[in-house]
C-alpha positions as CSV (number, residue, x, y, z in Angstrom):
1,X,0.0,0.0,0.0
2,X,1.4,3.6,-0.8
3,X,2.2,5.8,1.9
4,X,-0.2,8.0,3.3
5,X,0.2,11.4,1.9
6,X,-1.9,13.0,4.4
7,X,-5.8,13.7,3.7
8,X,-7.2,14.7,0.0
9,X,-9.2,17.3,0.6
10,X,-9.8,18.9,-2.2
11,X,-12.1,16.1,-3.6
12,X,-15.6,14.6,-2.3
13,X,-16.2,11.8,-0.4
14,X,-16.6,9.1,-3.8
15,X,-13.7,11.2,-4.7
16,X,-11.9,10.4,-1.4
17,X,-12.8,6.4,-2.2
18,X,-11.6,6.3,-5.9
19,X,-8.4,8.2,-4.9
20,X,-8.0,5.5,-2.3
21,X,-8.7,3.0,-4.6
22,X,-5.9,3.7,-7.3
23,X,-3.2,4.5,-4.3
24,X,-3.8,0.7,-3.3
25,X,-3.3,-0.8,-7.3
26,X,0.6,-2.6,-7.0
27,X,2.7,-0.9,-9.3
28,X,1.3,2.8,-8.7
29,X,3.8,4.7,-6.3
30,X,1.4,7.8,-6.1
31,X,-2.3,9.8,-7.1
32,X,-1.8,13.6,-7.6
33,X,-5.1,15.7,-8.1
34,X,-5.0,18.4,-10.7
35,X,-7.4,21.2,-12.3
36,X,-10.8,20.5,-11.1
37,X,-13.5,21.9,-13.9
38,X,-17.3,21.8,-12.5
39,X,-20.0,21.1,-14.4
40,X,-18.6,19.1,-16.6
41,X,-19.2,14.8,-16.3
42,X,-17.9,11.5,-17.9
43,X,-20.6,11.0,-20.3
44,X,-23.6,9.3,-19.4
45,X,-23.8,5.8,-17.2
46,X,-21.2,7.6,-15.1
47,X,-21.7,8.7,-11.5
48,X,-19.5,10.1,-8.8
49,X,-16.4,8.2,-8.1
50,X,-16.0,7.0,-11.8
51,X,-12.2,7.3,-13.0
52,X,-11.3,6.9,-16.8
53,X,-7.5,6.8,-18.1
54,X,-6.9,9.3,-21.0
55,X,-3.4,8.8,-21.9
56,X,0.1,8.5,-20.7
57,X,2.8,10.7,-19.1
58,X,6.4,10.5,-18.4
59,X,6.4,9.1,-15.5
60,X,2.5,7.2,-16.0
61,X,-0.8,7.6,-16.5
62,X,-3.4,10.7,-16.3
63,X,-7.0,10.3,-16.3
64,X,-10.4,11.9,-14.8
65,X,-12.2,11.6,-12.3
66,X,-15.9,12.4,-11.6
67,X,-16.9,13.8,-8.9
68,X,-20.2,15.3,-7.6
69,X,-19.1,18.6,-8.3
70,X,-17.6,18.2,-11.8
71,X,-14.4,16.4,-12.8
72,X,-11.2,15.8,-11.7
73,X,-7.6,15.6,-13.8
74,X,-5.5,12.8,-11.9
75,X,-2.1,12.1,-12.2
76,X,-0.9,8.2,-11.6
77,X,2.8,8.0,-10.6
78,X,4.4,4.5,-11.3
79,X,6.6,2.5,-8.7
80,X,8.9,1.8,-12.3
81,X,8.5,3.7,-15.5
82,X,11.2,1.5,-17.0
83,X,9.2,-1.7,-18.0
84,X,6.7,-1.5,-20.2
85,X,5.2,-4.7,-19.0
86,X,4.4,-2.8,-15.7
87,X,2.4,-0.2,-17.7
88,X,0.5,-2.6,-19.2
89,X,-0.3,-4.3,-15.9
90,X,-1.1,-1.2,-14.3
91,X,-3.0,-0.1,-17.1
92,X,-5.0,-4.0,-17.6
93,X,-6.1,-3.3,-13.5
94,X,-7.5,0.0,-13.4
95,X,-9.6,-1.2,-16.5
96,X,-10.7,-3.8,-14.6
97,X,-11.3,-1.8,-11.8
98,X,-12.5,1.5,-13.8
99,X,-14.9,-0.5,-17.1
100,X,-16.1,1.9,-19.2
101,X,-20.2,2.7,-19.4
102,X,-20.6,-0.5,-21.4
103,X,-18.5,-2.3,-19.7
């Protein structure tokens, strides 16, 4: 489990849970918040709490997250950018975790 980084309290409570959620995925080292935009959502079929990856970064993943308020940029920091096979197991579980709306 990743270290406690103190609380995130910039998010809501189904926020809180997702945030919690992706800390405790093996392989991610940390969850950074970004920009918050309100009144913006997911598309339909999605409710508070739903995450979906948009691409990757340098050192992982970035995605959104919706919250009651709006949505949510998120930052996923690997434990090891090196291998690629850990991006695609990191990336295989938090689509398992995270299906899309038809999923």
């Amino acid at each position: 489990m990743a270290p406690r980084r103190g609380k995130h309290r910039s998010s809501d409570k189904d926020g809180r849970r997702t945030i919690a959620l992706l800390e405790s995925l093996p392989g991610i080292k940390a969850v950074i918040i970004g920009e918050s935009k309100g009144g913006k959502n997911l598309g339909r079929n999605r409710s508070a709490g739903a995450f979906k990856l948009q691409g990757e970064t340098p050192a992982g993943f970035k995605g959104i997250l919706q919250t009651s308020r709006g949505v949510q940029q998120i930052a996923l920091i690997l434990d090891s950018t090196r291998s690629r096979g850990c991006w695609e197991v990191v990336r295989a579980r938090v689509e398992e975790v995270f299906p899309g709306p038809l999923g």
